[in-house]
C-alpha positions in Angstrom: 4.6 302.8 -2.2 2.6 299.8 -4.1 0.0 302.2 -5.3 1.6 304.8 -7.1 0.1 303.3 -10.2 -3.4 301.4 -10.7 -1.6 298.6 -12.8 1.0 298.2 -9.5 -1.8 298.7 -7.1 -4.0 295.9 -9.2 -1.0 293.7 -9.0 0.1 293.8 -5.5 -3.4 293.1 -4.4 -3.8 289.9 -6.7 -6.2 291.2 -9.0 -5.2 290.2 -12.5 -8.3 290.7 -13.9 -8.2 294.1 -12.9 -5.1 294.5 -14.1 -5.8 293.0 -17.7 -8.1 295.0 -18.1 -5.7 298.2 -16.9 -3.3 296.5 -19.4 -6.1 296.8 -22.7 -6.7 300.7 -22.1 -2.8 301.6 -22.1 -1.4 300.8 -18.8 2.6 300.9 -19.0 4.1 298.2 -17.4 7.6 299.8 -17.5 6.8 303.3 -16.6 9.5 303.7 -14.6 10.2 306.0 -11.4 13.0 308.8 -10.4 14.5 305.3 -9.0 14.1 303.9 -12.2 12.1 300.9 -10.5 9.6 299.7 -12.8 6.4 297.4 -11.5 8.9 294.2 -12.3 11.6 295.7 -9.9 8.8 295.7 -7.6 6.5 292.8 -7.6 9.8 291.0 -7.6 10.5 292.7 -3.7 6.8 291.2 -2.8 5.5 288.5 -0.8 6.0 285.3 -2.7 2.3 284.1 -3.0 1.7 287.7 -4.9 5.3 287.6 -6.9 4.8 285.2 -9.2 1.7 286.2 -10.5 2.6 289.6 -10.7 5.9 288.9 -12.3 4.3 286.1 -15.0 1.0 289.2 -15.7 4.1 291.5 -16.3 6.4 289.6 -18.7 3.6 288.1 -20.6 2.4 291.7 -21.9 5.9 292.7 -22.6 8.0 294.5 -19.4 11.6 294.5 -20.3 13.2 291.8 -18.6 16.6 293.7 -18.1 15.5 296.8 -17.1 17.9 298.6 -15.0 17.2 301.0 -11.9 19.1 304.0 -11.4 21.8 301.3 -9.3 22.1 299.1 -12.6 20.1 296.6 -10.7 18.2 294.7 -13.2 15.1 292.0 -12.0 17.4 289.2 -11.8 20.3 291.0 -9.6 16.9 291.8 -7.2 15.8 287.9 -7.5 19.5 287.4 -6.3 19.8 289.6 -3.6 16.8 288.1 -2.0 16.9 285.8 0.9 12.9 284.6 0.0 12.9 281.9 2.6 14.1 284.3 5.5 11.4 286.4 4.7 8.3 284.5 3.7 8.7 280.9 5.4 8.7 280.0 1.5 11.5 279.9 -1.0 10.2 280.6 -5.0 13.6 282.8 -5.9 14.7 279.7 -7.8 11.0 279.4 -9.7 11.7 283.7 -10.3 14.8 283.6 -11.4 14.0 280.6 -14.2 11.1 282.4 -15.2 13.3 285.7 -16.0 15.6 284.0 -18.0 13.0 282.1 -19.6 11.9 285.5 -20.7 15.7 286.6 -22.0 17.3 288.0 -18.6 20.8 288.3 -18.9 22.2 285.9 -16.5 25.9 287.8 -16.1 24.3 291.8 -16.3 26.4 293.7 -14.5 25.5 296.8 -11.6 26.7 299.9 -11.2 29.8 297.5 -8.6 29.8 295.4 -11.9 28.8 292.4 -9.5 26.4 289.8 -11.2 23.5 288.0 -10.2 25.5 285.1 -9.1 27.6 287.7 -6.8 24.4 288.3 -5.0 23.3 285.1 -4.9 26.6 283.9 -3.7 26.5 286.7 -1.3 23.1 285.5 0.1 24.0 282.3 0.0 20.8 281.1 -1.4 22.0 277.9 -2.8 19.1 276.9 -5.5 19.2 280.4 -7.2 23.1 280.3 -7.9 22.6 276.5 -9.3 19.5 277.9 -11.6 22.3 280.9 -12.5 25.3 278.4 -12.9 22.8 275.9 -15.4 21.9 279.1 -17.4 25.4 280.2 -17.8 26.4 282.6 -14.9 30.4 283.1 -14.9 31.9 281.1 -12.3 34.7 283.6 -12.2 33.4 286.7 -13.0 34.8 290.0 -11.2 33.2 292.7 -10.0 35.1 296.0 -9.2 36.2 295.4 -5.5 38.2 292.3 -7.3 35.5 289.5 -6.0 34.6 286.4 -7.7 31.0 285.1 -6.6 33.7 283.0 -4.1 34.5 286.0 -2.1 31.3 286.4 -1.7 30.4 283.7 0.3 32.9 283.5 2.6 32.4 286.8 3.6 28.7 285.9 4.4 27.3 286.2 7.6 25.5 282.9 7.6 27.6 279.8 8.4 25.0 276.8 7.7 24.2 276.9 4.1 28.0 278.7 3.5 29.8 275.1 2.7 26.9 273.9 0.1 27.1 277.1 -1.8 30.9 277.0 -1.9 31.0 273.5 -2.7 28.5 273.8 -5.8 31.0 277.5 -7.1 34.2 274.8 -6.9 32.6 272.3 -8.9 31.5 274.4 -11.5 34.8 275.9 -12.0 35.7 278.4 -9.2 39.0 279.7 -9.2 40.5 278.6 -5.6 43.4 280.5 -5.7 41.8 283.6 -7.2 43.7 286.8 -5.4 41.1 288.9 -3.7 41.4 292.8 -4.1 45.1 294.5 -3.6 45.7 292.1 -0.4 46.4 289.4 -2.3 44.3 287.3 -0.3 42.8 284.5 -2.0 40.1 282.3 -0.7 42.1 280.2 1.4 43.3 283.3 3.4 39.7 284.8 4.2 38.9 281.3 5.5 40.3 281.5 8.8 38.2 283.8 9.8 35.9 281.5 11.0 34.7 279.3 8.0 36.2 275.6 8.3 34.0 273.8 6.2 34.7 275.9 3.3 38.4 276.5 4.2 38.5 272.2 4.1 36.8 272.2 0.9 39.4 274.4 -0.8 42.1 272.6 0.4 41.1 269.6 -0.9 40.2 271.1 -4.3 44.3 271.9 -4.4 44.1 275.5 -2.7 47.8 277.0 -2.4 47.7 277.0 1.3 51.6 278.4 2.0 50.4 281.4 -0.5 51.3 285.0 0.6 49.3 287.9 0.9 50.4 291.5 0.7 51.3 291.5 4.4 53.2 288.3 3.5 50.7 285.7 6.1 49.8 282.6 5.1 46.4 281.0 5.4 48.4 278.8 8.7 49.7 282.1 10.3 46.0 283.4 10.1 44.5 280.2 11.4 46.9 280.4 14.5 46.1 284.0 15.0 42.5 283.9 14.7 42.3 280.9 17.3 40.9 278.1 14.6 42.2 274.6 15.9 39.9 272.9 13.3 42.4 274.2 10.3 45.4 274.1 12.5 44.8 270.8 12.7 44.3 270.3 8.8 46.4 272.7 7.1 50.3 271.2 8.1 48.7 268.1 6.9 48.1 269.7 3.3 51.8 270.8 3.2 51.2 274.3 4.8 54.7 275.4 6.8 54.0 276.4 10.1 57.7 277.7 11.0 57.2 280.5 8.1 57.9 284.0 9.1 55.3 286.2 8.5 53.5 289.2 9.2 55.7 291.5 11.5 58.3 288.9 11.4 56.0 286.4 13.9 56.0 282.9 13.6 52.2 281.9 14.0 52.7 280.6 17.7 54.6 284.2 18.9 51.6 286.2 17.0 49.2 284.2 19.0 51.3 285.0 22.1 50.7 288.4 21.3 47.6 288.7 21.6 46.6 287.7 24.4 43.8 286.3 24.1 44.6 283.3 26.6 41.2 281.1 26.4 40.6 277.3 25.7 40.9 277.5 22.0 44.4 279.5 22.5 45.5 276.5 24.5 44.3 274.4 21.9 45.9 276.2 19.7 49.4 276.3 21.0 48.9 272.7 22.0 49.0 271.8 18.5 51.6 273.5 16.8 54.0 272.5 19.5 53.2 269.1 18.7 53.7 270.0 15.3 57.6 270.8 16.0 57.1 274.6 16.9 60.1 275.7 18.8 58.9 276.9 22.8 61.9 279.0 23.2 61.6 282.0 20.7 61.6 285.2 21.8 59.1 288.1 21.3 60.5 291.2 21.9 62.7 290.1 24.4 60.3 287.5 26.0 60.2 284.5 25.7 56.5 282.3 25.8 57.1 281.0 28.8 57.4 285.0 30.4 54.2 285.6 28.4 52.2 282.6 29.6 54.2 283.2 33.4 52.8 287.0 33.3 49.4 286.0 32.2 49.2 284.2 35.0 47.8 280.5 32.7 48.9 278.1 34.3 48.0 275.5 31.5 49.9 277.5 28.9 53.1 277.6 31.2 52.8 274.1 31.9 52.2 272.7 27.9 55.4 274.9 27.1 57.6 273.4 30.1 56.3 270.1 28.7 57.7 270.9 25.0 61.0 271.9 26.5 61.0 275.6 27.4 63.5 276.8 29.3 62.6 277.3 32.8 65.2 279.7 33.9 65.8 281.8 30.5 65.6 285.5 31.5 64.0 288.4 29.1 65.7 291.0 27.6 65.8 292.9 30.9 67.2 289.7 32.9 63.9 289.1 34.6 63.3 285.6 35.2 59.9 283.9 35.0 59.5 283.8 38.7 59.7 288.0 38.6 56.9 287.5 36.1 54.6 285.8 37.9 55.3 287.8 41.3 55.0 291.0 39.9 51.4 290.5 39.6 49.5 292.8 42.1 46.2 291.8 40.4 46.5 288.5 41.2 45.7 286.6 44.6 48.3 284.3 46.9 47.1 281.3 45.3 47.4 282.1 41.7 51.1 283.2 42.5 51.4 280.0 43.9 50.3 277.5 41.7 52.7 279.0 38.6 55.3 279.5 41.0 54.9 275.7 42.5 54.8 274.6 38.9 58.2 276.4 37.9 59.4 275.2 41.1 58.9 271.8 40.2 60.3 272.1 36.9 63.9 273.0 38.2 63.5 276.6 38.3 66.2 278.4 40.2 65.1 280.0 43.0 68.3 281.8 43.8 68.0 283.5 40.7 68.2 287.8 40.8 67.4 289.9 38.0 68.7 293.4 37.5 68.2 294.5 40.6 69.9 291.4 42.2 66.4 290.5 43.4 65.7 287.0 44.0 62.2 285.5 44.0 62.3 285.2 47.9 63.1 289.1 47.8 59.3 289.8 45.5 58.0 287.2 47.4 58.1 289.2 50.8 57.6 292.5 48.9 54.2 291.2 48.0 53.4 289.4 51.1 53.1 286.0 49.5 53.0 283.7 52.0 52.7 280.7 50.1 54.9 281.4 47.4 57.9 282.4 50.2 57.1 279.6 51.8 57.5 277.2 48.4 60.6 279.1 47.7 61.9 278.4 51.2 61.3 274.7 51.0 63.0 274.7 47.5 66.3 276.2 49.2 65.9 279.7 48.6 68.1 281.9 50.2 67.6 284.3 53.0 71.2 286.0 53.4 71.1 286.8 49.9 71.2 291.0 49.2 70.0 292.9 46.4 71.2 295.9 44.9 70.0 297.9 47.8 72.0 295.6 50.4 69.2 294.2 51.5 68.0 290.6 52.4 64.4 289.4 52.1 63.5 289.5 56.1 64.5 293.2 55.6 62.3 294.1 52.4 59.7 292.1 54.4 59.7 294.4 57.1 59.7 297.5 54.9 55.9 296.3 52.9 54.9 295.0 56.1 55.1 298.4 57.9 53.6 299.6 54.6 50.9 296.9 55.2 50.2 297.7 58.3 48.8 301.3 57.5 46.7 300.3 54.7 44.9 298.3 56.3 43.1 298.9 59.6 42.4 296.1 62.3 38.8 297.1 62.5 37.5 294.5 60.0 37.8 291.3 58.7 40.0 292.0 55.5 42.6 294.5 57.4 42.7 291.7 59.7 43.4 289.0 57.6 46.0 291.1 55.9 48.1 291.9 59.2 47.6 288.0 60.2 49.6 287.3 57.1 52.1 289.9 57.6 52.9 288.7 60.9 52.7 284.9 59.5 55.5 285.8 56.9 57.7 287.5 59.1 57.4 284.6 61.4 58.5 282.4 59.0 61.3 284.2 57.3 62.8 284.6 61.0 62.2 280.4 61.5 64.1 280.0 58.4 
């Protein structure tokens, strides 16, 4: 605690007087725990209104000023490490930290990581102590043991707000903004992506490398399609990065984002503007190409923005499935999102005739699935009823089949089964118009 010695205990409760006189009969002021924390290490951790005092008592009668804990943490790596304004409304971490070097602290020590002060400040993003560090000498550059530079530090930060100010004040003074990170080979421009525009613009413009490779051979553009950021998709091609580069896993940056699936508004944002940029809408993944993806998912924005950039509406996968058995394969999805995608393809030329494997045409998963609607489109686009798949049989026959099937399932006593056997009967109506 604060009291294991009557100097500390005189300090912490503001009572220099007490503590001078502590001081004349042959109080210690770097006595030093098992921790190796001595009453600098600790007055530094208080409240801010009690710090300085403390810290001023303390180096006036002679505590050393470097004095490492059993981490190699001297005073100024703890003045560092400390976000002051988070946790006393106040910030005096500046005022500290020029007071300790004022009083000979070494402003590039090193702990038992090797990190410096600037590391942590970096780190904490606390934006006046690393300009006090930086004016007193603090290497710009300097490396600690994971392979960081003070950099690395801050765009692995938490905090977003003060992020691009420290980052911007690190470049001017000299940062390295191609330095390689660790044995990924990721410089600063690749951890940007994550989620840190402002800093990842700032780089850029300070001449980052930004078609540089790490060890799983992405670029900084692959890793800003991947990770959803439109903001530095948007920049990046402008800055010379190439966008068609193969990278990790042999992916393009639009087929990775495919395969993730992670089909939200910044996706479509995404894939909006790299196929303006010139990225091609036919490639394949694994057999599939975008269109199947976007057709399976069941987006009808994504299917529509690649139809737009010239996909090919009737190219069939790798298993000669055809975006319409894509789309109505989907059990988990209602009538109406069936139909939409499938009006859409529809409209777009897509043949309807068209079997897969199984010489099933759409008409023939249509009335599998008891899809109304979507036979009904198909119908009204030409499909055709006679035709026979593998089995021999034609869609008013593998209607009856899932309508028996239907019919089971689904009792008459309430309002779903009901609804259910209304459409079955509705379908096989209209088939038998047809």
């Amino acid at each position: 605690g604060h009291h294991d010695y009557p100097l500390v205990a005189a300090l912490y409760g503001g009572h220099i007087r007490v503590a001078e006189l502590l001081f004349q009969h042959g109080a210690n002021v770097d006595p030093g725990t098992t921790k190796g924390r001595t009453p600098l290490h600790r007055a530094i951790e208080w409240p801010n209104n009690l710090a300085i005092g403390a810290v001023q008592f303390l180096l006036k009668h002679g505590a050393n000023v470097n004095f490492r804990n059993v981490h190699g943490v001297t005073p100024l790596h703890l003045v560092a490490k400390l976000t002051f304004s988070r946790h006393c409304g106040e910030d005096n971490g500046a005022d500290l930290a020029q007071l300790l070097l004022r009083h000979g602290a070494e402003v590039n020590s090193r702990d038992r990581f090797d990190s410096t002060p600037l590391h942590d400040a970096s780190h904490v993003l606390d934006l006046e102590v690393a300009r006090v560090l930086l004016d007193n000498g603090a290497d710009v550059n300097a490396v600690n043991d994971q392979g960081q530079h003070p950099f690395h530090q801050v765009v692995e930060s938490y905090s977003s707000k003060a992020r691009v100010g420290v980052a911007r004040l690190l470049v001017e003074r000299g940062a390295d903004v191609n330095a390689p990170y660790n044995g990924y080979l990721d410089n600063h421009i690749h951890i940007q992506p994550k989620d840190r525009f402002g800093a990842a613009q700032l780089l850029v413009e300070r001449g980052a490398i930004v078609n540089a490779r790490n060890k799983y051979q992405e670029t900084p553009f692959d890793l800003a399609s991947f990770s959803l950021k439109p903001k530095l998709v948007r920049i990046l091609p402008d800055r010379g990065a190439d966008f068609h580069a193969m990278g990790v896993w042999e992916r393009i940056p639009i087929g990775r984002l495919f395969e993730s699936k992670d089909y939200h508004q910044d996706c479509f944002d995404v894939v909006q503007l790299l196929l303006d940029r010139g990225a091609d809408a036919n490639i394949r993944i694994g057999g599939d190409t975008l269109l199947h993806m976007a057709s399976r998912s069941m987006n009808l924005k994504l299917v529509q923005v690649l139809l737009d950039h010239g996909a090919n509406v009737d190219a069939r996968d790798n298993w000669g499935g055809t975006q319409f058995r894509r789309v109505l394969r989907n059990k988990d999805y209602n009538d109406e999102d069936n139909f939409g995608i499938a009006q859409v393809l529809t409209e777009r030329g897509a043949d309807v005739n068209k079997g897969g494997k199984l010489y099933e045409t759409p008409l023939h998963q249509a009335s599998r699935l008891v899809l109304l609607e979507v036979a009904w489109l198909l119908l009204e686009h030409g499909a055709d009823l006679s035709a026979a798949n593998k089995e021999g049989k034609i869609p008013f026959q593998v209607a009856q089949e899932s309508i028996r099937k239907e019919m089971k399932k689904w009792p008459s006593d309430n309002s779903i089964g009901r609804s259910r056997r209304a459409k079955c009967v509705a379908l096989m109506g209209l088939l038998y118009r047809y």
